[in-house]
C-alpha positions as CSV (number, residue, x, y, z in Angstrom):
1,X,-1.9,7.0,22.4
2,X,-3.3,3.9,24.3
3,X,-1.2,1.7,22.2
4,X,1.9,3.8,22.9
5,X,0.9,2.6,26.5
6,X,0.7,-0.9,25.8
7,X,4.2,-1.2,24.1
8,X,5.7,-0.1,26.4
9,X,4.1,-1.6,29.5
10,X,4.9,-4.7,26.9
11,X,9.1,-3.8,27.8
12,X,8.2,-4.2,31.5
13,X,7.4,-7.4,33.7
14,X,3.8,-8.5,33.7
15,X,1.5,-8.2,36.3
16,X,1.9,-11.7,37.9
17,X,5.8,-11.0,37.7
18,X,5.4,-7.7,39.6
19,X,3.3,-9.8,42.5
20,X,6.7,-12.2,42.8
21,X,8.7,-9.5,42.5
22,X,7.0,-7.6,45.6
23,X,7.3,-11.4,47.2
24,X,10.6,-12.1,47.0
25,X,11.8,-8.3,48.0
26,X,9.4,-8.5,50.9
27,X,11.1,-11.2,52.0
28,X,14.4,-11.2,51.6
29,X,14.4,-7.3,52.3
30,X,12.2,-6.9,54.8
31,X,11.8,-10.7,56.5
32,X,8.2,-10.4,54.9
33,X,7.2,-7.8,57.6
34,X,5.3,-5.6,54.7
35,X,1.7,-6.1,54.3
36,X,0.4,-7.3,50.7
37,X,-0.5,-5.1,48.6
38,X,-1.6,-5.1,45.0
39,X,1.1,-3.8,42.3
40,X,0.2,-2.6,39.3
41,X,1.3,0.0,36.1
42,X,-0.8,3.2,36.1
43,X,0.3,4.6,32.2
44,X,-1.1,8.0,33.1
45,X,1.6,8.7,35.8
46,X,4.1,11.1,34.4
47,X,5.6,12.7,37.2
48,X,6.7,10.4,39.6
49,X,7.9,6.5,39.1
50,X,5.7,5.1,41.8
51,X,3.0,6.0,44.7
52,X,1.6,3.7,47.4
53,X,-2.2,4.0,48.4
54,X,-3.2,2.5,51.6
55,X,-6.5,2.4,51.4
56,X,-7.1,-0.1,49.3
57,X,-3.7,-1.3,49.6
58,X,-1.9,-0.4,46.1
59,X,1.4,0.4,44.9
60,X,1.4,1.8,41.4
61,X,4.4,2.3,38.9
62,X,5.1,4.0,36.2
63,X,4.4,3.2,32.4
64,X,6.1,5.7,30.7
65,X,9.1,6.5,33.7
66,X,9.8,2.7,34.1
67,X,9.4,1.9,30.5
68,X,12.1,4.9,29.8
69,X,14.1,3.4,32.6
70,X,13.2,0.2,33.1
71,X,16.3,-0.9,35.5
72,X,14.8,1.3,38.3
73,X,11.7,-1.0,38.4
74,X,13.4,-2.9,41.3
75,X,14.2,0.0,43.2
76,X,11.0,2.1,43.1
77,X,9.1,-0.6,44.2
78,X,11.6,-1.1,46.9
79,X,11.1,2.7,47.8
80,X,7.1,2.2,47.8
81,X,7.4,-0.7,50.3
């Protein structure tokens, strides 16, 4: 099963891309008003595409929802911010 979860995190940007991703929408979305926060997959999450934590500051995705639908990637993270 844990290789199931790292094929498909495999279809979806890697970490470092997530962090520019969260960047650029920051800024161009928001005028880079939103605090940083640390993105990262969480493969266990089933029933929702993404959750934000606050404290520490996290925003986790979705593994098997993004992987399964992996043009929503953009806008989920958009939603968590």
């Amino acid at each position: 099963m844990r290789n199931t979860a790292l094929a498909a995190e495999a279809a979806l940007p890697a970490q470092p891309e997530l962090q520019l991703l969260f960047a650029r929408l920051n800024a161009s979305r928001f005028g880079a008003e939103v605090p940083a926060y640390h993105i990262r997959y969480n493969p266990r999450m089933t029933s929702v595409a993404g959750r934000i934590v606050y404290k520490p500051a996290v925003i986790e995705l979705s593994v098997p929802l993004l992987s399964a639908h992996p043009a929503h990637l953009e806008n989920t993270l958009l939603h968590e911010m």
